[in-house]
PDB file of N, CA, C and O in Angstrom:
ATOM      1  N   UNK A   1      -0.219-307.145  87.176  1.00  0.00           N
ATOM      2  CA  UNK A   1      -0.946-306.160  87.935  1.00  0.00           C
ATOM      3  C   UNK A   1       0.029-305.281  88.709  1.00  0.00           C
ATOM      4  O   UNK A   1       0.779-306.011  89.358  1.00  0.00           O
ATOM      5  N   UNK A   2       0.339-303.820  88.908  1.00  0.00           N
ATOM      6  CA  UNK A   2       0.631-302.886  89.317  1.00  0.00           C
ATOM      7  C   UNK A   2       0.434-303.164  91.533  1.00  0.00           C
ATOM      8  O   UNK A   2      -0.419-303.236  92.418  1.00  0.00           O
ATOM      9  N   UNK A   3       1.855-303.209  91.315  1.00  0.00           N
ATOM     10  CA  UNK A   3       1.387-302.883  93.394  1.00  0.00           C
ATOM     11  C   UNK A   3       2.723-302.379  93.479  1.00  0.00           C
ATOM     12  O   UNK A   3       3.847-302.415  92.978  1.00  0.00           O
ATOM     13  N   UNK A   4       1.670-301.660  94.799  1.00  0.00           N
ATOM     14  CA  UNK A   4       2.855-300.740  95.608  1.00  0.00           C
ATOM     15  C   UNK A   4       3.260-301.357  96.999  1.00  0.00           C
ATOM     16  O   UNK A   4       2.534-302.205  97.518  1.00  0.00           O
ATOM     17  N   UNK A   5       4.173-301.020  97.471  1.00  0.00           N
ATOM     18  CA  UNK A   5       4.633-301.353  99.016  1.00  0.00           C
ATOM     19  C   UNK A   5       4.919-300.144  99.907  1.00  0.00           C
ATOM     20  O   UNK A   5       5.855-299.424  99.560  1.00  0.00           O
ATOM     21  N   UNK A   6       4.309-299.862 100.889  1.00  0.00           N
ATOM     22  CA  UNK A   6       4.598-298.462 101.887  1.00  0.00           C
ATOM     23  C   UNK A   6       5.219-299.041 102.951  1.00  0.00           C
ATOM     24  O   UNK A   6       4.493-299.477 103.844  1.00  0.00           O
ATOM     25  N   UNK A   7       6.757-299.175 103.088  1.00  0.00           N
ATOM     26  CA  UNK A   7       6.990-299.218 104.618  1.00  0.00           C
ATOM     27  C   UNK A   7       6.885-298.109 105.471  1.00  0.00           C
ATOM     28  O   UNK A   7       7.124-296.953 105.123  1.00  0.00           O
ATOM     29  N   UNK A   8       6.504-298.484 106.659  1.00  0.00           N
ATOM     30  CA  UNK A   8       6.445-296.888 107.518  1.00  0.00           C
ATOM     31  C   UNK A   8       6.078-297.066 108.634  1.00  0.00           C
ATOM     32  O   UNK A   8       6.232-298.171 109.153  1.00  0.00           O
ATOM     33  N   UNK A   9       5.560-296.144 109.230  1.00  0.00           N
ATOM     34  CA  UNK A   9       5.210-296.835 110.997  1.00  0.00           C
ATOM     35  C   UNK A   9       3.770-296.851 110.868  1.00  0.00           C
ATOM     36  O   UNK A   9       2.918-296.517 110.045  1.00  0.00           O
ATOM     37  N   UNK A  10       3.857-297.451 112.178  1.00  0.00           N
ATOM     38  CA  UNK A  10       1.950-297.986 112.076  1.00  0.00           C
ATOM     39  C   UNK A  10       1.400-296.568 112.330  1.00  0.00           C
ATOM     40  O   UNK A  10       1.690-295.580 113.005  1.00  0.00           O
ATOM     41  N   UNK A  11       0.069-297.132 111.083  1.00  0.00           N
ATOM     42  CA  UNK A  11      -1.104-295.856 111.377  1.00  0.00           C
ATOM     43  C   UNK A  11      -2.253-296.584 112.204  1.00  0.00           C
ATOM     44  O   UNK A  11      -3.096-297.408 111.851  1.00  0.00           O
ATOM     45  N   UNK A  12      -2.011-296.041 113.319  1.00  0.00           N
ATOM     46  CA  UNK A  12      -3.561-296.397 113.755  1.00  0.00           C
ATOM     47  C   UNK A  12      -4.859-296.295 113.899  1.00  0.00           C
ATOM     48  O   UNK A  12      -5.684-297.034 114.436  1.00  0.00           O
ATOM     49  N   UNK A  13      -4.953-295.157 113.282  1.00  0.00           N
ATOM     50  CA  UNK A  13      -6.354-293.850 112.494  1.00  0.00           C
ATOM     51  C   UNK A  13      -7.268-295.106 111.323  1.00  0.00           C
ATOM     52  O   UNK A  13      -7.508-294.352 110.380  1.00  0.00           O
ATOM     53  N   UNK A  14      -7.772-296.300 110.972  1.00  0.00           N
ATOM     54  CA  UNK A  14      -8.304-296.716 109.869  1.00  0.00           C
ATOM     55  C   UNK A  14      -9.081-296.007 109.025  1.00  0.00           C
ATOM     56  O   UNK A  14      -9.812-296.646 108.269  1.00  0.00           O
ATOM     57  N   UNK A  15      -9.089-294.622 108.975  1.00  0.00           N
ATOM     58  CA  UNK A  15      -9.677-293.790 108.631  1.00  0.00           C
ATOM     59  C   UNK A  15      -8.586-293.225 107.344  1.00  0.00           C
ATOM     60  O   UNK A  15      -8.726-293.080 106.129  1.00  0.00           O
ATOM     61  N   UNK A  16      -7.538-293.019 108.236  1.00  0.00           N
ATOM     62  CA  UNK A  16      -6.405-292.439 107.287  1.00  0.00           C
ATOM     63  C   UNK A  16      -5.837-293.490 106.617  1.00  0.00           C
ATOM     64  O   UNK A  16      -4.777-293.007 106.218  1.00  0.00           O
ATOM     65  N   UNK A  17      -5.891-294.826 106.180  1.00  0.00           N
ATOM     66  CA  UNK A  17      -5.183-296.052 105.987  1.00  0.00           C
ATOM     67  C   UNK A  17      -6.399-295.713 104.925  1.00  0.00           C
ATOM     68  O   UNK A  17      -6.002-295.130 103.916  1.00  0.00           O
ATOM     69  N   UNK A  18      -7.537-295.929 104.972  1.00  0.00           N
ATOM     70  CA  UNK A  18      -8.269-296.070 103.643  1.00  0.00           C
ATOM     71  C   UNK A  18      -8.036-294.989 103.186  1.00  0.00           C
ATOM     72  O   UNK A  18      -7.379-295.303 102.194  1.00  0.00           O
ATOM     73  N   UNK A  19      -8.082-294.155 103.186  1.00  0.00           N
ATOM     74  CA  UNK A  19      -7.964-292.829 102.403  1.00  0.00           C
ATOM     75  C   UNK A  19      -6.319-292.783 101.647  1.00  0.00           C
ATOM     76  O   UNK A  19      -6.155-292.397 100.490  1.00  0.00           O
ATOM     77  N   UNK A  20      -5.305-293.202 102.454  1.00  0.00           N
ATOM     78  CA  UNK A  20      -4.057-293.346 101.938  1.00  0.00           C
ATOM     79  C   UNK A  20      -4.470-294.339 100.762  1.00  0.00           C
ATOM     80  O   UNK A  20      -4.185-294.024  99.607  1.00  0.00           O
ATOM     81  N   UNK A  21      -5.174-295.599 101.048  1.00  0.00           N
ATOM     82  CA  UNK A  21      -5.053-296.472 100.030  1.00  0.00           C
ATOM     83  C   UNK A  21      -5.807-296.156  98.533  1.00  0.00           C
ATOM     84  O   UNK A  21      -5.461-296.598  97.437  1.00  0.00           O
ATOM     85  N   UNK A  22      -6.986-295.219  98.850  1.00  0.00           N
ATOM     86  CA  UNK A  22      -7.057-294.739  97.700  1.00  0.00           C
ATOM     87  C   UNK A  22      -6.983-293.454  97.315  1.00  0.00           C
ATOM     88  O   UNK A  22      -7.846-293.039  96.542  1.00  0.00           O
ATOM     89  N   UNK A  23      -6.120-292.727  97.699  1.00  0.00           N
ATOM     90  CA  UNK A  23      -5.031-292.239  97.258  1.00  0.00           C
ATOM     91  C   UNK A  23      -4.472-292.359  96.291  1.00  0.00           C
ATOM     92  O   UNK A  23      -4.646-291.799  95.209  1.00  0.00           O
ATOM     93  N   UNK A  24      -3.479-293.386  96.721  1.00  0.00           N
ATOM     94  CA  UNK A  24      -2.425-294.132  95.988  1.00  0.00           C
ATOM     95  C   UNK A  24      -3.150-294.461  94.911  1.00  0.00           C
ATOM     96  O   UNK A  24      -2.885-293.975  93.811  1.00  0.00           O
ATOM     97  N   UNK A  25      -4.313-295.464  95.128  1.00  0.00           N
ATOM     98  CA  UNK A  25      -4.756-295.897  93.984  1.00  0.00           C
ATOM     99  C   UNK A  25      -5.506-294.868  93.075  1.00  0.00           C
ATOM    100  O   UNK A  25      -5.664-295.168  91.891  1.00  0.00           O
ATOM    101  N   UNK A  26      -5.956-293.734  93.523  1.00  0.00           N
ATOM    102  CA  UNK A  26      -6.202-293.077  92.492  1.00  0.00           C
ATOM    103  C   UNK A  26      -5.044-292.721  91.258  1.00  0.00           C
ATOM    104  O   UNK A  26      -5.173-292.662  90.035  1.00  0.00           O
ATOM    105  N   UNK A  27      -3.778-292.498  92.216  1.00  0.00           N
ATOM    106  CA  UNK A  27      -2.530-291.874  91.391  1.00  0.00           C
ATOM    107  C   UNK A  27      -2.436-292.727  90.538  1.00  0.00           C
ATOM    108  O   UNK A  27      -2.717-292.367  89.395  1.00  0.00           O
ATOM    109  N   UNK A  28      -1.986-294.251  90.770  1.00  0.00           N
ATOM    110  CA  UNK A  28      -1.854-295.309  90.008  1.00  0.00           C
ATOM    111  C   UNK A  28      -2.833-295.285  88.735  1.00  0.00           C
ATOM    112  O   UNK A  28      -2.476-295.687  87.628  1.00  0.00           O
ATOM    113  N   UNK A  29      -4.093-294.774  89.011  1.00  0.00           N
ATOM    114  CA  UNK A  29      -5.216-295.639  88.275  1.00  0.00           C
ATOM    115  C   UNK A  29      -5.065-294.090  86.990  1.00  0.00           C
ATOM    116  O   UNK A  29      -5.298-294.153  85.783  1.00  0.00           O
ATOM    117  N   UNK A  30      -4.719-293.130  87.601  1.00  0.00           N
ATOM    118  CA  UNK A  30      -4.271-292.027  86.707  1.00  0.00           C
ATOM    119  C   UNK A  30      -2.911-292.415  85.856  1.00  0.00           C
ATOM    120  O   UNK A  30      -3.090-291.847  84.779  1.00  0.00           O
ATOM    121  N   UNK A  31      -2.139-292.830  85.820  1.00  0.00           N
ATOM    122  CA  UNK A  31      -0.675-293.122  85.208  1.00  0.00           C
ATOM    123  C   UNK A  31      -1.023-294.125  84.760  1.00  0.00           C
ATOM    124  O   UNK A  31      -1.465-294.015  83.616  1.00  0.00           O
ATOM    125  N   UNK A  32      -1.022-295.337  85.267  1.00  0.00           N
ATOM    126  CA  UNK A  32      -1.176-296.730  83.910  1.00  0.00           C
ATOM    127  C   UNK A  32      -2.626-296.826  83.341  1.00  0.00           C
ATOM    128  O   UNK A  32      -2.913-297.725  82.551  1.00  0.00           O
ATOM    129  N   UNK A  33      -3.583-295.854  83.763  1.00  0.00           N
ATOM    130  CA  UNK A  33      -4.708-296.100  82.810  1.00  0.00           C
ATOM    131  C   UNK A  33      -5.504-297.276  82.436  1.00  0.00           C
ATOM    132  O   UNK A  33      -6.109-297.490  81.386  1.00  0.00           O
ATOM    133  N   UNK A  34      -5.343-298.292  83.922  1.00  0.00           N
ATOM    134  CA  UNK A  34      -5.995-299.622  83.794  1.00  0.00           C
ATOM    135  C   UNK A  34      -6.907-299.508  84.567  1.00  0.00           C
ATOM    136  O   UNK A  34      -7.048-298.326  84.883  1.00  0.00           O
ATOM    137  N   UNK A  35      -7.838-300.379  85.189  1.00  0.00           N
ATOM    138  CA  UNK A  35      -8.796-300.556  85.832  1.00  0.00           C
ATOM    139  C   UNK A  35      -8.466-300.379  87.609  1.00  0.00           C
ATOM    140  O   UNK A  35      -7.453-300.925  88.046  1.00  0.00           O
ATOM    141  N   UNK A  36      -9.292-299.670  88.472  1.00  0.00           N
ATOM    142  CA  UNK A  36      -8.834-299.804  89.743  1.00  0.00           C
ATOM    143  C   UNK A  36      -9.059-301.294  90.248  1.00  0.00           C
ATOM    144  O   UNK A  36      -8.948-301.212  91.471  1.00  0.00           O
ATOM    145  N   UNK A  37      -9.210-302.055  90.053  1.00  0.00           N
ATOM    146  CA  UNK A  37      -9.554-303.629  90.286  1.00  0.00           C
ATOM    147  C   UNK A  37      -7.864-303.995  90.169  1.00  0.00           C
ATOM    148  O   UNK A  37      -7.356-304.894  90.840  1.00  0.00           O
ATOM    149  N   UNK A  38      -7.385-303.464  89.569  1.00  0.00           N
ATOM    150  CA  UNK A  38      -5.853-304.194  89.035  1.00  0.00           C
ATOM    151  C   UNK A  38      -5.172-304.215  89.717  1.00  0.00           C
ATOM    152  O   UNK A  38      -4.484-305.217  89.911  1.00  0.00           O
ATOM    153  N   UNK A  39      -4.990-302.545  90.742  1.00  0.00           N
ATOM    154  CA  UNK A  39      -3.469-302.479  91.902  1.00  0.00           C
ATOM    155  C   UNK A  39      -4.213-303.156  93.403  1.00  0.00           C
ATOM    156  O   UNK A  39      -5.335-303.266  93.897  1.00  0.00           O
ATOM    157  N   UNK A  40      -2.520-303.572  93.786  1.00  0.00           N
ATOM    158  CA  UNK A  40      -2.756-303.880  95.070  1.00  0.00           C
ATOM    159  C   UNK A  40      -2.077-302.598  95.856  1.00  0.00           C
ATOM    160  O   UNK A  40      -1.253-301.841  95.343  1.00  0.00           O
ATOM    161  N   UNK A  41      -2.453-302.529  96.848  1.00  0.00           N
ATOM    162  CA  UNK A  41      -1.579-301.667  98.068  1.00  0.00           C
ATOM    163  C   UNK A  41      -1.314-302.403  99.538  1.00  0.00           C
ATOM    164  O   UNK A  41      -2.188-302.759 100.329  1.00  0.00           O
ATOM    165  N   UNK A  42       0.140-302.537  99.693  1.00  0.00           N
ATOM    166  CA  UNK A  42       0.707-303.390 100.865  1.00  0.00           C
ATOM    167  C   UNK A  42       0.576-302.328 101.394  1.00  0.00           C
ATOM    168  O   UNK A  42       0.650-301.251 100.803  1.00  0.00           O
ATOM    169  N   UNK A  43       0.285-302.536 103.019  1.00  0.00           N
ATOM    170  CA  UNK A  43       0.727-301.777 103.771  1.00  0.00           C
ATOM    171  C   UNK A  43       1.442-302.070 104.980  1.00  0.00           C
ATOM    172  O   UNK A  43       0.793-302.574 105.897  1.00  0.00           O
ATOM    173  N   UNK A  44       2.995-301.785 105.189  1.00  0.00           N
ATOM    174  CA  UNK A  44       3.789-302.569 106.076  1.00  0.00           C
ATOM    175  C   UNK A  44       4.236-301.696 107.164  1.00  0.00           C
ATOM    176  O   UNK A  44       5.054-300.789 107.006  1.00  0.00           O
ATOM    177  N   UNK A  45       3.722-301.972 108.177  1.00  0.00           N
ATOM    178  CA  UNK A  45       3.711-301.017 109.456  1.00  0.00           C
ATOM    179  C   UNK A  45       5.060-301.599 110.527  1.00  0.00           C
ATOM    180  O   UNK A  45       5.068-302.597 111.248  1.00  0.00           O
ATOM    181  N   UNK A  46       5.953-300.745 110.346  1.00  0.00           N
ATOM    182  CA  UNK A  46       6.818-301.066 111.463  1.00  0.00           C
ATOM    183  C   UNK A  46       7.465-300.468 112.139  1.00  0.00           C
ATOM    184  O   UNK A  46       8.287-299.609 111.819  1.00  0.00           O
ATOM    185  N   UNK A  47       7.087-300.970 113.532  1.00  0.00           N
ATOM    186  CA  UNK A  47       7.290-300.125 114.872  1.00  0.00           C
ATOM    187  C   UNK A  47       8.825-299.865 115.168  1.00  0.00           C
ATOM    188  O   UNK A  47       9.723-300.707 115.137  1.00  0.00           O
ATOM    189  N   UNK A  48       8.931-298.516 115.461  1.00  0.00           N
ATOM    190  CA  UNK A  48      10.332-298.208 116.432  1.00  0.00           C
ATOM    191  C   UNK A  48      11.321-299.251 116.489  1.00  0.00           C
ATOM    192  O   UNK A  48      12.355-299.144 115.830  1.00  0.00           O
ATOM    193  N   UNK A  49      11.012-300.627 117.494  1.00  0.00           N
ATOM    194  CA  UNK A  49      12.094-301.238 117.887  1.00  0.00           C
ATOM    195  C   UNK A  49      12.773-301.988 116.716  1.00  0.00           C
ATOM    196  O   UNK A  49      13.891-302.498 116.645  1.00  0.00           O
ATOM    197  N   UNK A  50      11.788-301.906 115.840  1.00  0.00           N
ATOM    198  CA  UNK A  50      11.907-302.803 114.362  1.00  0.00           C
ATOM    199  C   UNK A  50      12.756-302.355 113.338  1.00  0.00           C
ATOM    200  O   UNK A  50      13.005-303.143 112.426  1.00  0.00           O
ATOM    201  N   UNK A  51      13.463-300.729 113.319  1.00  0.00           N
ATOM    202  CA  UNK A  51      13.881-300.610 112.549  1.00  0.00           C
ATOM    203  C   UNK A  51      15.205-300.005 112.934  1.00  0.00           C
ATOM    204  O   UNK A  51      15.157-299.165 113.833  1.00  0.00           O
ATOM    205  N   UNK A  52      16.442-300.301 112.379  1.00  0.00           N
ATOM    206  CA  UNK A  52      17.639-299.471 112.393  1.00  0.00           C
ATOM    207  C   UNK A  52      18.040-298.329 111.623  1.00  0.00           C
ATOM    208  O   UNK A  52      18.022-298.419 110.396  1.00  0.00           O
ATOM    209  N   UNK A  53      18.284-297.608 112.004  1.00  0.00           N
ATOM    210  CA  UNK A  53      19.045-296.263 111.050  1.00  0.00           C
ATOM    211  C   UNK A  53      20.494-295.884 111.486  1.00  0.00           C
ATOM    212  O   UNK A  53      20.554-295.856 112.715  1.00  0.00           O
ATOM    213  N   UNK A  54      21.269-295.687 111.095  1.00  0.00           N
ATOM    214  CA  UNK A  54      22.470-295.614 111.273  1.00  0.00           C
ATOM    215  C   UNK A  54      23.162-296.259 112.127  1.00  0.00           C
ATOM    216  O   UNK A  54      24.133-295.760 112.698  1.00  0.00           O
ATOM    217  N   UNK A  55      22.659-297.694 112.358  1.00  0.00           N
ATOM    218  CA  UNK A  55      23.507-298.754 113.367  1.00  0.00           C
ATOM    219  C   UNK A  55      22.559-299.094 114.575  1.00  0.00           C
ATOM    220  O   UNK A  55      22.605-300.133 115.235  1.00  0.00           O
ATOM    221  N   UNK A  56      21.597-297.930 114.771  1.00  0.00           N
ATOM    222  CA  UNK A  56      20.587-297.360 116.100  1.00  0.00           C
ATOM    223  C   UNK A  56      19.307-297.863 115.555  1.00  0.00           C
ATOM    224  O   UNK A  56      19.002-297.587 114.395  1.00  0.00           O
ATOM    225  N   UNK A  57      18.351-298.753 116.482  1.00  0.00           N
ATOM    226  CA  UNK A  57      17.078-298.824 116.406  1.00  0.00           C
ATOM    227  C   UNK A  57      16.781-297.541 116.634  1.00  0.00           C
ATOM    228  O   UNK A  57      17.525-296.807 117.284  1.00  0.00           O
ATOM    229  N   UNK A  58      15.540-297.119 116.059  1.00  0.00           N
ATOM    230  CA  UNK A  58      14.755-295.559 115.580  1.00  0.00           C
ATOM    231  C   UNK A  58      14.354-295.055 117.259  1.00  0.00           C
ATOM    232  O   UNK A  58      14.328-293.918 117.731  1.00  0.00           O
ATOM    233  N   UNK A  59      14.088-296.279 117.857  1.00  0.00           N
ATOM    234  CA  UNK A  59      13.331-296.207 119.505  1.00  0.00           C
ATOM    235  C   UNK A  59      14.648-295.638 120.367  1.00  0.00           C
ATOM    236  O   UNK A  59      14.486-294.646 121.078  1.00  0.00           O
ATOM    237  N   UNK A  60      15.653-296.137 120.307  1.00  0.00           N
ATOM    238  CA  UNK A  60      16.591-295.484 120.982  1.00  0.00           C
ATOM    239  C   UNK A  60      17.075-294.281 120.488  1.00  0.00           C
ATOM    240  O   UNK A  60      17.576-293.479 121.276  1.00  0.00           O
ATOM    241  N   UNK A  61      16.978-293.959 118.949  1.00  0.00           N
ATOM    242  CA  UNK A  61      17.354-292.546 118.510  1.00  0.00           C
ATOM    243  C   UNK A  61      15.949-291.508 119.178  1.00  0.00           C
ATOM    244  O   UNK A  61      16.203-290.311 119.046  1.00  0.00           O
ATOM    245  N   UNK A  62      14.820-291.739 119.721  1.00  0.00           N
ATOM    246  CA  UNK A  62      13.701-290.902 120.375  1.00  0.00           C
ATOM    247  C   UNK A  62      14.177-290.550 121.357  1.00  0.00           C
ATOM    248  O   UNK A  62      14.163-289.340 121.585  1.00  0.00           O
ATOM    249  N   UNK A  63      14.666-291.283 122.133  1.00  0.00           N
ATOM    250  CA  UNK A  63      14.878-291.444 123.543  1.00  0.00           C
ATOM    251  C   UNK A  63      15.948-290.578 123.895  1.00  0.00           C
ATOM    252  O   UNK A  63      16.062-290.343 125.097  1.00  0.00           O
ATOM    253  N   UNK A  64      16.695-290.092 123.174  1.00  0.00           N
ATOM    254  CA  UNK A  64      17.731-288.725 123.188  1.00  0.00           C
ATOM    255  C   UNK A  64      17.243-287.355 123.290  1.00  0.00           C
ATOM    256  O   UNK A  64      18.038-286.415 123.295  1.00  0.00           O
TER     257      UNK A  64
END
């Protein structure tokens, strides 16, 4: 079965989280031509302090 993984920051809208998810799954369900029952969609929300970019958590690169 076909899945995707979105890392990114949290959405807190559940409005826009379903609509992203089928979305995606429409695109999917257009390209492999299987059943929408088949994909999964992760969705991995992570906050500021959680992530590094160039040595720098993302929260301290704001804060500039």
């Amino acid at each position: 079965m076909p899945y995707i993984i979105i890392d990114g920051p949290p959405i807190r809208d559940l409005d826009v989280k379903r609509a992203l998810v089928k979305e995606i799954t429409d695109a999917m369900e257009k390209a492999f031509k299987l059943p929408r029952e088949t994909y999964t969609v992760l969705l991995k929300e992570n906050t500021a302090e959680n992530v590094g970019v160039g040595g720098r958590l993302v929260i301290d690169r704001r804060e500039e």
